[in-house]
DSSP file (Angstrom, degrees, kcal/mol; ACC not computed):
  #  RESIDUE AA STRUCTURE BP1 BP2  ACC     N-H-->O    O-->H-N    N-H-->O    O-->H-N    TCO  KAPPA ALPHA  PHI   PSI    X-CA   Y-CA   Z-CA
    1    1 A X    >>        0   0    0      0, 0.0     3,-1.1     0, 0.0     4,-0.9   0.000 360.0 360.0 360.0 -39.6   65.5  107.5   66.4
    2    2 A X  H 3>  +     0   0    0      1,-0.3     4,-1.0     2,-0.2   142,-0.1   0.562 360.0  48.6 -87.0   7.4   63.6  109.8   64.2
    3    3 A X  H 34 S+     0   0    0      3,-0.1    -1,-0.3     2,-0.1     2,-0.1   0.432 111.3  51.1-123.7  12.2   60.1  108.9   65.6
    4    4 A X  H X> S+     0   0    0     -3,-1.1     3,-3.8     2,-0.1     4,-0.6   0.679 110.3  49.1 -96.3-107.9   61.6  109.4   69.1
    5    5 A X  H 3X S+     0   0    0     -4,-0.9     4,-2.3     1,-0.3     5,-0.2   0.501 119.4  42.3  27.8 -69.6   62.9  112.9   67.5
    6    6 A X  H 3X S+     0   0    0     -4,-1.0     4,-0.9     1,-0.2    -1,-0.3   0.825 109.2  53.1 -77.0 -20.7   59.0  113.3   66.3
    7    7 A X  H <> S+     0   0    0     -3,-3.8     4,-0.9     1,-0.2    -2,-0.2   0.832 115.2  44.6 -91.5 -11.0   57.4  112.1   69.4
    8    8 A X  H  X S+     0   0    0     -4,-0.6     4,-0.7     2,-0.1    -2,-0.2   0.638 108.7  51.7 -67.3 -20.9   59.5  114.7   71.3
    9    9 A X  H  X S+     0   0    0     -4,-2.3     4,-0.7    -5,-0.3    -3,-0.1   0.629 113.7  48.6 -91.8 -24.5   59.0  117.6   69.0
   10   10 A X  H  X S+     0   0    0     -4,-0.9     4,-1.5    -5,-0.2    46,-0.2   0.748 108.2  54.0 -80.1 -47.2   55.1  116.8   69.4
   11   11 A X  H  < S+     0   0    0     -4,-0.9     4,-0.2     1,-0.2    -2,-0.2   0.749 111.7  45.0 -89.1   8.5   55.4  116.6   73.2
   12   12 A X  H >X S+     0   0    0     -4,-0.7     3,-1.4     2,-0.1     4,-0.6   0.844 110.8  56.9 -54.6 -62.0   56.9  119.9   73.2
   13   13 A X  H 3X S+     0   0    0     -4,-0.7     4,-1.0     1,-0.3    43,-0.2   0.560  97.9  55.6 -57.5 -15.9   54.4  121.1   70.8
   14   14 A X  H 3X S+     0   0    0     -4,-1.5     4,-0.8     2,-0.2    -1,-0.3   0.853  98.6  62.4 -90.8 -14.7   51.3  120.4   72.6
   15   15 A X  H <> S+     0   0    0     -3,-1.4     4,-2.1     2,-0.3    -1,-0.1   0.668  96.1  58.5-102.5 -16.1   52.3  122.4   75.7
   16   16 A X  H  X>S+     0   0    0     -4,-0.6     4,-1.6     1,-0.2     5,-0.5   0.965  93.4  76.9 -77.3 -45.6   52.4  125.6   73.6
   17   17 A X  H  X5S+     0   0    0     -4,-1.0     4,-1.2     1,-0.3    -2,-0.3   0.795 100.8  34.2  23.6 -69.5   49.0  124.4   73.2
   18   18 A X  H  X5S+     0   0    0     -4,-0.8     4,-1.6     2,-0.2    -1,-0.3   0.879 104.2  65.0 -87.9 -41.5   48.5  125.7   76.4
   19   19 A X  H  X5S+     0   0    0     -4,-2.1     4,-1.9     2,-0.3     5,-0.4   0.954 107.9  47.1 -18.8 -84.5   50.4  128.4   76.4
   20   20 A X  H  X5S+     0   0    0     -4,-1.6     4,-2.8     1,-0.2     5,-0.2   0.832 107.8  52.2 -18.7 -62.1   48.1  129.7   73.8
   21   21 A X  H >X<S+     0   0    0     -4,-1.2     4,-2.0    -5,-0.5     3,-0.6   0.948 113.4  49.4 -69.5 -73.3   45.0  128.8   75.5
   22   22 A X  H 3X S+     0   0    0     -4,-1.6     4,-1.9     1,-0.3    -2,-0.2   0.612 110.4  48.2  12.4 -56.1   46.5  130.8   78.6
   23   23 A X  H 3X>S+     0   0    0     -4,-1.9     4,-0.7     2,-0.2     5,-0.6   0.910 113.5  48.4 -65.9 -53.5   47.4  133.8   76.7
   24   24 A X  H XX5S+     0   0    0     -4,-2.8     4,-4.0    -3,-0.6     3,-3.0   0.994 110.0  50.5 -41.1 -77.7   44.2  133.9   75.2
   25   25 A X  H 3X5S+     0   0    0     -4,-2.0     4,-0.8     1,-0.2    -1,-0.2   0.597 111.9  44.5 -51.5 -29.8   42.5  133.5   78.2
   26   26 A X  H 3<5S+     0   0    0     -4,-1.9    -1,-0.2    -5,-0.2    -2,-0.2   0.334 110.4  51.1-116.8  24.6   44.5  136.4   80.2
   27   27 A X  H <X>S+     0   0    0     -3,-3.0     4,-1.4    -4,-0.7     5,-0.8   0.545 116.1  51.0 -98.2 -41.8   44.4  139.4   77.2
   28   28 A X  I  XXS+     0   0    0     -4,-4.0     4,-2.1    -5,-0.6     5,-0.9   0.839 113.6  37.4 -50.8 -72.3   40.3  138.4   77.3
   29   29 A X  I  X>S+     0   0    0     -4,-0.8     4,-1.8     1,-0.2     5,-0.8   0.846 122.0  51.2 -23.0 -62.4   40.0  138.7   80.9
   30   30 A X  I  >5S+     0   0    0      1,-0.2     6,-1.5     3,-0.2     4,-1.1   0.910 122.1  31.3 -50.0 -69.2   42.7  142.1   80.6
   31   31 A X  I  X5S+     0   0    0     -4,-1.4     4,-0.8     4,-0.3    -2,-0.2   0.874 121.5  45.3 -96.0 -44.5   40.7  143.7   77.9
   32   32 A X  I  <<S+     0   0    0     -4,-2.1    -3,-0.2    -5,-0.8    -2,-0.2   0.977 129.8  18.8 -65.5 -60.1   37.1  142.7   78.6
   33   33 A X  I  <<S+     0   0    0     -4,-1.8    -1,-0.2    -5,-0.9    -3,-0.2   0.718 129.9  39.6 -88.0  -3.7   37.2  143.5   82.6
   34   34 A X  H  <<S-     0   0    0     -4,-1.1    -3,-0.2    -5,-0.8    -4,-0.1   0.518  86.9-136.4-126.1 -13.9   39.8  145.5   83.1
   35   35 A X  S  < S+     0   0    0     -4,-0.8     2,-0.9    -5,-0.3    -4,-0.3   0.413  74.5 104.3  98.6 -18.3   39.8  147.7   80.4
   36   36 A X        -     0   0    0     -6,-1.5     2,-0.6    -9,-0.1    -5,-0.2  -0.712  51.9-166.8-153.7  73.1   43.5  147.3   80.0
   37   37 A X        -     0   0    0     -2,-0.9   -10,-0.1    -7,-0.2    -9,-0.0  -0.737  21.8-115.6-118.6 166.1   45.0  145.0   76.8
   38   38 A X        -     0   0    0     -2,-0.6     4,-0.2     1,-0.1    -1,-0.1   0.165   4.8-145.2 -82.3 154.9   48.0  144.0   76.4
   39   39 A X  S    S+     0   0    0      1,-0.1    84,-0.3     2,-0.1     4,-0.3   0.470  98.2  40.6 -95.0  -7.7   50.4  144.9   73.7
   40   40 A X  S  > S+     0   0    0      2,-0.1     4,-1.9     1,-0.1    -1,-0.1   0.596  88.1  85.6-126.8  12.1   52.0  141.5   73.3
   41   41 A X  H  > S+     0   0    0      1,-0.2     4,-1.3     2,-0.2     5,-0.4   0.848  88.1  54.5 -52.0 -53.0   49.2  139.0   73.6
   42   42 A X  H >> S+     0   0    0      2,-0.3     4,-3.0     1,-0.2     3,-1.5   0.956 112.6  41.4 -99.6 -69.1   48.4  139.2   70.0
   43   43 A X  H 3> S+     0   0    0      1,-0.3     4,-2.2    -4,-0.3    -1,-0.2   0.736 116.1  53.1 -65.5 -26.9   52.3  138.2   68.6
   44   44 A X  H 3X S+     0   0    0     -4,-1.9     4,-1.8     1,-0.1    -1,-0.3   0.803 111.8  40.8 -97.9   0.5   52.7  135.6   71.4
   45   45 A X  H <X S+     0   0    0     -3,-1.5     4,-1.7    -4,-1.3     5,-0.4   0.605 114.5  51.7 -83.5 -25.5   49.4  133.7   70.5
   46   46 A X  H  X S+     0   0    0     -4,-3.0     4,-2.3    -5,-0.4    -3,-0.2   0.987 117.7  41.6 -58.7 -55.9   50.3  134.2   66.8
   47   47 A X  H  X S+     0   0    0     -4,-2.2     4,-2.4     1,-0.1     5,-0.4   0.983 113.2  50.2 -52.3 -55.4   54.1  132.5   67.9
   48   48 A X  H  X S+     0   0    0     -4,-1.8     4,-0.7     2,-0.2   -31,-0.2   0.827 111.9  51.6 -83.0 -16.2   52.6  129.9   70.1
   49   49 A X  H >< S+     0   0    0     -4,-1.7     3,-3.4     2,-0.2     4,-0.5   0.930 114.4  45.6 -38.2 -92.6   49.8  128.6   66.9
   50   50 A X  H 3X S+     0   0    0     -4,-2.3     4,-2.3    -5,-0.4    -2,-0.2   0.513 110.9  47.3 -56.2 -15.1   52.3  128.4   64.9
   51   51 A X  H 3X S+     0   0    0     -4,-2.4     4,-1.2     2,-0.2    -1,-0.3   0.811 103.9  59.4 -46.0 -54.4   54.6  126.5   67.3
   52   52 A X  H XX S+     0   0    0     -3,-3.4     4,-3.5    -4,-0.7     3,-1.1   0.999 116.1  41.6 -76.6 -76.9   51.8  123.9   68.3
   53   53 A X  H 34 S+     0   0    0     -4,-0.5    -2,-0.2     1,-0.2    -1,-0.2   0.803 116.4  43.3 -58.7 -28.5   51.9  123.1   63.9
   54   54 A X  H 3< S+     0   0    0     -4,-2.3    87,-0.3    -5,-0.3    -1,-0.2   0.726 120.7  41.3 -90.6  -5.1   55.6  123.2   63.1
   55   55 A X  H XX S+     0   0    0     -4,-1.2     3,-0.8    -3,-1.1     4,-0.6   0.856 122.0  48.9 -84.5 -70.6   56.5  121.1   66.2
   56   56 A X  H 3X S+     0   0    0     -4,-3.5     4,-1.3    -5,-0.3    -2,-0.2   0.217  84.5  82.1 -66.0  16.7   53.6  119.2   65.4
   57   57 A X  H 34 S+     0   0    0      1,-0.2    -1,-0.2    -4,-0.2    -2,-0.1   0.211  88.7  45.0-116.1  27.0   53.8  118.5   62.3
   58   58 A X  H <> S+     0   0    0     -3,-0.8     4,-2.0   -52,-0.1     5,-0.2   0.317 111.6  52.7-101.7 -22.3   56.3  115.3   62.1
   59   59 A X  H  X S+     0   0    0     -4,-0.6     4,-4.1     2,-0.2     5,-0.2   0.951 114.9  48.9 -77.6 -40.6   54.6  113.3   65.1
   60   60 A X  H  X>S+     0   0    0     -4,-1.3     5,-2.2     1,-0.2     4,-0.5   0.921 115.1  40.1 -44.4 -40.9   51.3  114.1   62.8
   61   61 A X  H >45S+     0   0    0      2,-0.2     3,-2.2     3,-0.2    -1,-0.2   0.971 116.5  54.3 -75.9 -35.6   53.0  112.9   59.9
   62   62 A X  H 3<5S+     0   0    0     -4,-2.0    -2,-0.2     1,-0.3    -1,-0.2   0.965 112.4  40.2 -51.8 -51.6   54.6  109.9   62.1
   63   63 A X  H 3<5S-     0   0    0     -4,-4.1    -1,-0.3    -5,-0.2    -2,-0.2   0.518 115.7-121.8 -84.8  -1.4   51.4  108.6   63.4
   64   64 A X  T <<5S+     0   0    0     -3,-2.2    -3,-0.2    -4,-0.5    -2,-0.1   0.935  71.5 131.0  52.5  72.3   49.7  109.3   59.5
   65   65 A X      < +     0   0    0     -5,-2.2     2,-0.4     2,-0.0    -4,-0.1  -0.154  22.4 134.4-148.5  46.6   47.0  111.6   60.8
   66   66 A X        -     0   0    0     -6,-0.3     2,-0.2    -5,-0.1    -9,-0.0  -0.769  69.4-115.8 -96.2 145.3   47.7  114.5   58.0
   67   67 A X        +     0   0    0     -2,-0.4     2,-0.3     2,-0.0    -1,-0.0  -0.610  55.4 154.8 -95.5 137.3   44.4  115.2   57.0
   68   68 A X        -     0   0    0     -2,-0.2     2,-1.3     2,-0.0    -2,-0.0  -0.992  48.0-103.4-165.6 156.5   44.0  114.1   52.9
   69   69 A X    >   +     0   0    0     -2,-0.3     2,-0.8     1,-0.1     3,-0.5  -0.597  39.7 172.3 -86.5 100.4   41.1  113.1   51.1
   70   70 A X  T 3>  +     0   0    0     -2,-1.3     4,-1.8     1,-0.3     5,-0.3  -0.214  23.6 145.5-130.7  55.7   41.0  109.5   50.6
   71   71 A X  H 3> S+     0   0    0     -2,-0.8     4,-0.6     1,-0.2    -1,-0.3   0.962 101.6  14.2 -59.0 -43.8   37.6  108.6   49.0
   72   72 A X  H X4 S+     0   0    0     -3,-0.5     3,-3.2     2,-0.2    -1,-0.2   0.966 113.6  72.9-106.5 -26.2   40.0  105.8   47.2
   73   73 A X  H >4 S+     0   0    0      1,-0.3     3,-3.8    -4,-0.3     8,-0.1   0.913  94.7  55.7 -22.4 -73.7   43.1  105.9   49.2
   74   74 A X  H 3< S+     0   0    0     -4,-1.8    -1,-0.3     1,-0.3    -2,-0.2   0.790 110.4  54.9 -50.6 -25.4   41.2  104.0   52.3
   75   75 A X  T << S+     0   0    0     -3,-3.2    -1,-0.3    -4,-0.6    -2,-0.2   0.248  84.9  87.7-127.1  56.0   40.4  101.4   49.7
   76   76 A X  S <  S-     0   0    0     -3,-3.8     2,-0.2     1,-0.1     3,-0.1  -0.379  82.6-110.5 -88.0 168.7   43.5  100.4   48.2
   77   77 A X    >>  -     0   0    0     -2,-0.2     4,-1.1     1,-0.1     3,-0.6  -0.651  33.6 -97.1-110.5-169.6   45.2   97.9   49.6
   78   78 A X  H >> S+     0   0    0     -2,-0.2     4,-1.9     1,-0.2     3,-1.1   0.967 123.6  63.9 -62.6 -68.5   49.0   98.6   51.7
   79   79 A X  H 34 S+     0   0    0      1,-0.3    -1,-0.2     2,-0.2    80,-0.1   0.615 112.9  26.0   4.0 -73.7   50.5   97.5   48.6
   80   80 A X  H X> S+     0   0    0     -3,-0.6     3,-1.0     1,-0.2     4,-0.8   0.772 115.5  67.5 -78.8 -25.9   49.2  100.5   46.6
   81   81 A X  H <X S+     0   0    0     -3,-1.1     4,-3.5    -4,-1.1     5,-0.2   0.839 105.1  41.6 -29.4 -59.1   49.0  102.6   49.6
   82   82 A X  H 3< S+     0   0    0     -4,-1.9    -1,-0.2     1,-0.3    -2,-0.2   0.283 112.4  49.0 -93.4  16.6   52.4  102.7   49.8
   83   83 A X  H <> S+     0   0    0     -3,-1.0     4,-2.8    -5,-0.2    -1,-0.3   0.456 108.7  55.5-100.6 -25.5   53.2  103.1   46.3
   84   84 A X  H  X S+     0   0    0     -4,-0.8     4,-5.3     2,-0.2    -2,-0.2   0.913 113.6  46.8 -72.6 -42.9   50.5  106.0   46.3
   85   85 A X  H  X S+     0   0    0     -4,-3.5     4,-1.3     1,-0.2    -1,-0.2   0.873 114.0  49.9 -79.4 -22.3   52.9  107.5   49.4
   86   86 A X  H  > S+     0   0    0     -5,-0.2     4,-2.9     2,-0.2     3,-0.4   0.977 113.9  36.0 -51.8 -69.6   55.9  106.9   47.5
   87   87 A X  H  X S+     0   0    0     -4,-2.8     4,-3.0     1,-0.2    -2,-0.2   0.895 119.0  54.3 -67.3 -28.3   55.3  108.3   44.4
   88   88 A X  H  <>S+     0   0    0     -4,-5.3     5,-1.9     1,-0.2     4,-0.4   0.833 110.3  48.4 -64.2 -23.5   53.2  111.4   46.2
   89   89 A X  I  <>S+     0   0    0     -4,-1.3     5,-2.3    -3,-0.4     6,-0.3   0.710 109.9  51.3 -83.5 -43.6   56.2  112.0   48.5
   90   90 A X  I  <5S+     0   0    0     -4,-2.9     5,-0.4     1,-0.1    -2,-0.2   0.797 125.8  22.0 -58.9 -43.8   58.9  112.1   45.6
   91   91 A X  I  <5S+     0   0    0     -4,-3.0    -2,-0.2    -5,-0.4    -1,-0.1   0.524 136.9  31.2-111.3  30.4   57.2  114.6   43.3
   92   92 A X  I  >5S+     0   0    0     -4,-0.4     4,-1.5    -5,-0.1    -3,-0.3   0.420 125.6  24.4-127.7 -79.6   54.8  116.4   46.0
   93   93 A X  I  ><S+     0   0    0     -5,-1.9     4,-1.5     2,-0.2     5,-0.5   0.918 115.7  55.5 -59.1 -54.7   56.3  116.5   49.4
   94   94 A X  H  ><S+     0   0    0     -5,-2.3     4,-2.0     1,-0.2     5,-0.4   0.981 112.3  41.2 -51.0 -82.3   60.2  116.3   48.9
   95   95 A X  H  > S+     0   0    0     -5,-0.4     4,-2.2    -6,-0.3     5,-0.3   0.898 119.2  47.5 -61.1 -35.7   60.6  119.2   46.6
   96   96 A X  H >X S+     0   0    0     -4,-1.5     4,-2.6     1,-0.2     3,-1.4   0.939 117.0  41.3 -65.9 -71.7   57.9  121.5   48.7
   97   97 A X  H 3X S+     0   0    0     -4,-1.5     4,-1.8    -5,-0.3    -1,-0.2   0.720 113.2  56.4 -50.9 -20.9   59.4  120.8   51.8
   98   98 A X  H 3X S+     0   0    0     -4,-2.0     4,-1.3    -5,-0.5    -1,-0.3   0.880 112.2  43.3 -55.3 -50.3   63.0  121.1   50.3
   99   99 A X  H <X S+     0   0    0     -4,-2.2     4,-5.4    -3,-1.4    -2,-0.2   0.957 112.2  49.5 -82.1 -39.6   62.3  124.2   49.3
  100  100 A X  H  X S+     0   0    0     -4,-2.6     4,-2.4    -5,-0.3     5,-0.4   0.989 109.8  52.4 -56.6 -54.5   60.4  125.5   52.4
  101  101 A X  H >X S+     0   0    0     -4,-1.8     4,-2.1    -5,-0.3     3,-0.6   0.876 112.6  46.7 -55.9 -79.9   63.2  124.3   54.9
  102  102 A X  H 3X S+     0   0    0     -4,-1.3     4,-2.5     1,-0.3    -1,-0.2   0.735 115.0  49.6 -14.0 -63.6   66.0  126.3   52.6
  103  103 A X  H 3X S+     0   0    0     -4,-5.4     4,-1.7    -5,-0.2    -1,-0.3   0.968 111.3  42.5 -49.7 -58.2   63.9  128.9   52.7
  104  104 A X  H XX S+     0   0    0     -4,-2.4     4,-2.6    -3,-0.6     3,-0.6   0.919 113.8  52.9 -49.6 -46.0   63.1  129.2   56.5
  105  105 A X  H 3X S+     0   0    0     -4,-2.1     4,-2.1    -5,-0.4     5,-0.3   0.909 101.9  57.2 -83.4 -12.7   66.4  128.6   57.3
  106  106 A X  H 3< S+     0   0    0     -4,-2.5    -2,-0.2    -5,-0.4    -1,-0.2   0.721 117.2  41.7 -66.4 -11.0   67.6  131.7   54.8
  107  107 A X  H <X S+     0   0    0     -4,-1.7     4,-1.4    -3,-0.6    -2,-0.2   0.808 107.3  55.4 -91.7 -26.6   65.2  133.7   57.0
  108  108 A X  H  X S+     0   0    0     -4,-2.6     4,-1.4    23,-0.3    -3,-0.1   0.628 110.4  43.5 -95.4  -3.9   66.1  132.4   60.2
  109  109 A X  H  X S+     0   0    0     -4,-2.1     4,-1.0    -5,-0.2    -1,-0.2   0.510 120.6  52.9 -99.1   5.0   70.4  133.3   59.8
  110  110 A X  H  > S+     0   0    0     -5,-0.3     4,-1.2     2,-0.2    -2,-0.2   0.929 107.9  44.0 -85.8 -24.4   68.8  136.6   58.4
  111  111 A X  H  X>S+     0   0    0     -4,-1.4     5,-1.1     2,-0.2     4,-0.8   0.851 113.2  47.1 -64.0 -59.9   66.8  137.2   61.2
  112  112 A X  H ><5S+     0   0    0     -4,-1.4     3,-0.7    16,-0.2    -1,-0.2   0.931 117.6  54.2 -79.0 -14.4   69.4  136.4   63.8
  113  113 A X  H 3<5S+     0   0    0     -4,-1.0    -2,-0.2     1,-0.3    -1,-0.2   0.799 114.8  31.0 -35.8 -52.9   71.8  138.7   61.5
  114  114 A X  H 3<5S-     0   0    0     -4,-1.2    -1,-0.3    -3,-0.2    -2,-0.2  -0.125 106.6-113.0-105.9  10.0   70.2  141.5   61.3
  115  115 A X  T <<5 -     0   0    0     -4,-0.8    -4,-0.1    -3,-0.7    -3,-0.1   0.594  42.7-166.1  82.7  12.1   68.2  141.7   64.5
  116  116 A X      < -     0   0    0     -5,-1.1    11,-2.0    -6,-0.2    12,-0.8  -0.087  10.1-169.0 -82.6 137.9   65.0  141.3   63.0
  117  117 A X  B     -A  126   0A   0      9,-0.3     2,-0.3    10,-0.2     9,-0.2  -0.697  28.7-111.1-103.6 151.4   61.7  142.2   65.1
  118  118 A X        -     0   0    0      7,-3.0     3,-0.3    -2,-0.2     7,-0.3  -0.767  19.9-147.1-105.4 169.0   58.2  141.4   63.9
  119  119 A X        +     0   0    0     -2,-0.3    -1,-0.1     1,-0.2     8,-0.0   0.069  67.3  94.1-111.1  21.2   56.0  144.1   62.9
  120  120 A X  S    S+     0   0    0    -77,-0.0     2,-0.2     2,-0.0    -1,-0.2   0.699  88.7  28.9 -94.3  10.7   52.6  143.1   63.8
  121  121 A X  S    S-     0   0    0     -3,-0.3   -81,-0.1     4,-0.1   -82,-0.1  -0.691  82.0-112.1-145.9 178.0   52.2  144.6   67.0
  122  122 A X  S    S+     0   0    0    -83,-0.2   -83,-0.1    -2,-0.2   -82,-0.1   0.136 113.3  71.6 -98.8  19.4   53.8  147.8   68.7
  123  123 A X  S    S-     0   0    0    -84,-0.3    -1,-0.1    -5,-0.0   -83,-0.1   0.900  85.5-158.9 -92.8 -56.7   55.4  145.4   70.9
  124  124 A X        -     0   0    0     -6,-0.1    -5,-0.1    -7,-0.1     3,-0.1   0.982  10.4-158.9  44.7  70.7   58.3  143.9   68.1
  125  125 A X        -     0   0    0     -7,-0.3    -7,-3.0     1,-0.1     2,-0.2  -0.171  34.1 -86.5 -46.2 146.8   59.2  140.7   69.5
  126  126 A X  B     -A  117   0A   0     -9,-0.2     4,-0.3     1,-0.1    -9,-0.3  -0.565  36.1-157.7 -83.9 162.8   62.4  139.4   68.2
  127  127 A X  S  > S+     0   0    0    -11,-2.0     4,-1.2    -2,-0.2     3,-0.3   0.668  73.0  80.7-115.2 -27.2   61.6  137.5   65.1
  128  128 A X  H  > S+     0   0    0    -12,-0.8     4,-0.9   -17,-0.3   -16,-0.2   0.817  86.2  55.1 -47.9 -37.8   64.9  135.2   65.1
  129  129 A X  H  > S+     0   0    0      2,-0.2     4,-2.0     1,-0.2    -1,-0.2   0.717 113.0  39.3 -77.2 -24.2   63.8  132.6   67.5
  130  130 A X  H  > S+     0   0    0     -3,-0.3     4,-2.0    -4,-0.3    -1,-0.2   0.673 111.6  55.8 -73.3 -25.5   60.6  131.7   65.7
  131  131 A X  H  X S+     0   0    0     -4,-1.2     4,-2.0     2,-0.2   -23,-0.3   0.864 112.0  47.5 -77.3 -29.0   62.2  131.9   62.4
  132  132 A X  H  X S+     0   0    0     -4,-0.9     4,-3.5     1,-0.3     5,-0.3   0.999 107.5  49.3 -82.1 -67.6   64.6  129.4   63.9
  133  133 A X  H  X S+     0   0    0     -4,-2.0     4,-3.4     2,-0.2    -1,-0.3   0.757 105.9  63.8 -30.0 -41.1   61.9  126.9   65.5
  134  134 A X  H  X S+     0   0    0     -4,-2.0     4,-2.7     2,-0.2     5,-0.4   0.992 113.2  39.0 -47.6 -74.4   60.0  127.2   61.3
  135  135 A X  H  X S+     0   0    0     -4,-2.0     4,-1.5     1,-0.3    -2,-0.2   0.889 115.6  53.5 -59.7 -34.0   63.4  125.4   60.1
  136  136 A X  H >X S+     0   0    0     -4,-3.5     3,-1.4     1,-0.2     4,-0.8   1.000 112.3  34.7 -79.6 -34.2   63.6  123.4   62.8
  137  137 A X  H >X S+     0   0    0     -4,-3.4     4,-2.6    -5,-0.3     3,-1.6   0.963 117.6  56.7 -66.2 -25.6   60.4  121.7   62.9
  138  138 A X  H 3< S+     0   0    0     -4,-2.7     4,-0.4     1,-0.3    -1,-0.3   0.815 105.4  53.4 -57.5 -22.1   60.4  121.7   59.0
  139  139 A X  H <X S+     0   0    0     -4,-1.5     4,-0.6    -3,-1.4    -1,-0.3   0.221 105.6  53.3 -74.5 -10.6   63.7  120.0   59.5
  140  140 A X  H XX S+     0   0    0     -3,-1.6     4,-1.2    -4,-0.8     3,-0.6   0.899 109.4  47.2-113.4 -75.8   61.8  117.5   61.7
  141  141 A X  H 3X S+     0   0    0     -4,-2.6     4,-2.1     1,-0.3    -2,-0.2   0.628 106.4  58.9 -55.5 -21.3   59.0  116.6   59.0
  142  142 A X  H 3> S+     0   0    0     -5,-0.5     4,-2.2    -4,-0.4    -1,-0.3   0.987 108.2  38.8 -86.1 -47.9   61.3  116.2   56.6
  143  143 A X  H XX S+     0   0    0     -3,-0.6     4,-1.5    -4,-0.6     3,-1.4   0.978 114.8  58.7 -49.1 -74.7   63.3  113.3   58.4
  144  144 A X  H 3X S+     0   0    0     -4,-1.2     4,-4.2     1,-0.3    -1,-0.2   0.671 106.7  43.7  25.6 -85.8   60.2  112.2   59.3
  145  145 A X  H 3X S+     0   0    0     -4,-2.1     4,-2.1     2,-0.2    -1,-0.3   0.931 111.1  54.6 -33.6 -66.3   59.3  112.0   55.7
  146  146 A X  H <X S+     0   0    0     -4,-2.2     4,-4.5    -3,-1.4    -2,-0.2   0.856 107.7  46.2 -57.0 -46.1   62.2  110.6   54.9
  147  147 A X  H  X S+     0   0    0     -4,-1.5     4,-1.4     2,-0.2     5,-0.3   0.997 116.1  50.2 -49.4 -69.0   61.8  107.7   57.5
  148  148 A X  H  < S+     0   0    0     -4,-4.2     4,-0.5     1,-0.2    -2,-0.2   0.522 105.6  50.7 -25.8 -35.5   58.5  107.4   56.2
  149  149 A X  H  X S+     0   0    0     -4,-2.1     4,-3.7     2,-0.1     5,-0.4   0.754 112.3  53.9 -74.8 -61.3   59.5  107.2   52.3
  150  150 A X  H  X S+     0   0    0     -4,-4.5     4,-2.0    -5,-0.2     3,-0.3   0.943 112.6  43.1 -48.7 -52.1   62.3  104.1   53.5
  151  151 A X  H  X S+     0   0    0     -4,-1.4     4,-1.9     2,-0.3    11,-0.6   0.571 107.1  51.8 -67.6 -27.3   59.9  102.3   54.9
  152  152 A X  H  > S+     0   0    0     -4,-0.5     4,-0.5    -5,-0.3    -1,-0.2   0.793 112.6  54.6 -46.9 -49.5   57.1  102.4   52.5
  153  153 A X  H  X S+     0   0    0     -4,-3.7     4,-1.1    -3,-0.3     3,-0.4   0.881 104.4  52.0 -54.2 -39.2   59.9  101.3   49.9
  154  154 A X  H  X>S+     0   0    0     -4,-2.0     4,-2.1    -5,-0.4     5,-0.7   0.987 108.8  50.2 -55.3 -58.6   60.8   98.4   51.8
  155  155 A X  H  <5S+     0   0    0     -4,-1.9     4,-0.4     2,-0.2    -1,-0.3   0.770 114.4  42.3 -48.1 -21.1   57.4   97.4   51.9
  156  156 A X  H ><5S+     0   0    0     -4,-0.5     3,-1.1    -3,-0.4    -2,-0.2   0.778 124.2  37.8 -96.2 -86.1   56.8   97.8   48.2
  157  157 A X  H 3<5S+     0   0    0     -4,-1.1    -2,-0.2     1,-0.2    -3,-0.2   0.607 132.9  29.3 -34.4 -30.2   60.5   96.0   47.3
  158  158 A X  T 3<5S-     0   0    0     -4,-2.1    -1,-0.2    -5,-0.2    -3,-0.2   0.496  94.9-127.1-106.8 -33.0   60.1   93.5   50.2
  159  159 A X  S < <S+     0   0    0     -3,-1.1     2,-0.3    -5,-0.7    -4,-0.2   0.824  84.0  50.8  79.4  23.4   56.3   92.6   51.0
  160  160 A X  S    S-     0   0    0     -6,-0.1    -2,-0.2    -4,-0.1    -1,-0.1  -0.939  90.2 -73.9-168.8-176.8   56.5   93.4   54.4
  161  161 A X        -     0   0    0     -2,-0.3    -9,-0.1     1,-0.1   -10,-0.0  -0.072  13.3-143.2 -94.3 173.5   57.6   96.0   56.8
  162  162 A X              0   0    0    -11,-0.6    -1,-0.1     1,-0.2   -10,-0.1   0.707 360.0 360.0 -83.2  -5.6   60.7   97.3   58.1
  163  163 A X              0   0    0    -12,-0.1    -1,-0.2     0, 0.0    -2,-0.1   0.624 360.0 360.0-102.6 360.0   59.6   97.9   61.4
């Protein structure tokens, strides 16, 4: 269920993707030929980046294509691999990402609380719905994780996989 979770939350993610590329594509046009750009271009390409990575960042982790440097990693064998992902995932990933989801979601009931707009533009988008999308997709990688974590233990406690 939670890599159906992350393969929806990815095929969401690629379509801001496009969005982006879209946006892009009609402030350039607006300001380069026409003289005439836009005031909200800039805040919704900023939103729909960041979209495309927090959406996308449990199918990434699902499918193991998080970019990591693995001059020895690749030549371990699953065994150690998946003791390497264990123990990195307990004292590395779990506590960051703990603490980032908590956080994001103390920004995102302050946000819808307080009304909050972002300031980076003269436009001031409302700032809740994005804050809200950070916890959730951080909320996404972290089950994710979590799947990711069981099943690596099994393998290490069991010799072969859970799936």
């Amino acid at each position: 269920m939670i890599d159906r979770l992350s393969a929806a939350s990815g095929a969401v993610g690629k379509w801001f993707a496009v969005l982006l590329v879209l946006i892009g594509t009609f402030e350039t046009i607006s300001r380069h030929f026409f003289n005439a750009p836009t005031i909200w271009a800039y805040d919704s390409m900023c939103m729909a980046g960041g979209a495309i990575y927090l959406l996308g960042a449990s199918y990434t982790y699902m499918k193991d294509s998080h970019t990591r440097v693995d001059l020895l990693y690749s030549r371990c064998s699953d065994r150690t691999k998946a003791l390497i992902d264990v123990i990195g995932a307990a004292v590395f990933l779990f506590p960051l990402m703990i603490i980032m989801f908590e956080m994001s979601v103390t920004w995102a009931i302050r946000a819808w609380r307080i009304n909050e707009v972002m300031f980076n533009s003269f436009w001031y988008p409302p700032a809740a719905p994005y804050r809200t999308l950070f916890a959730i997709g951080l909320f996404l990688l972290l089950l994710q994780a979590a799947a990711k974590f069981a099943r690596d233990l099994y393998f290490l406690v069991r010799n072969e996989t859970l799936d």
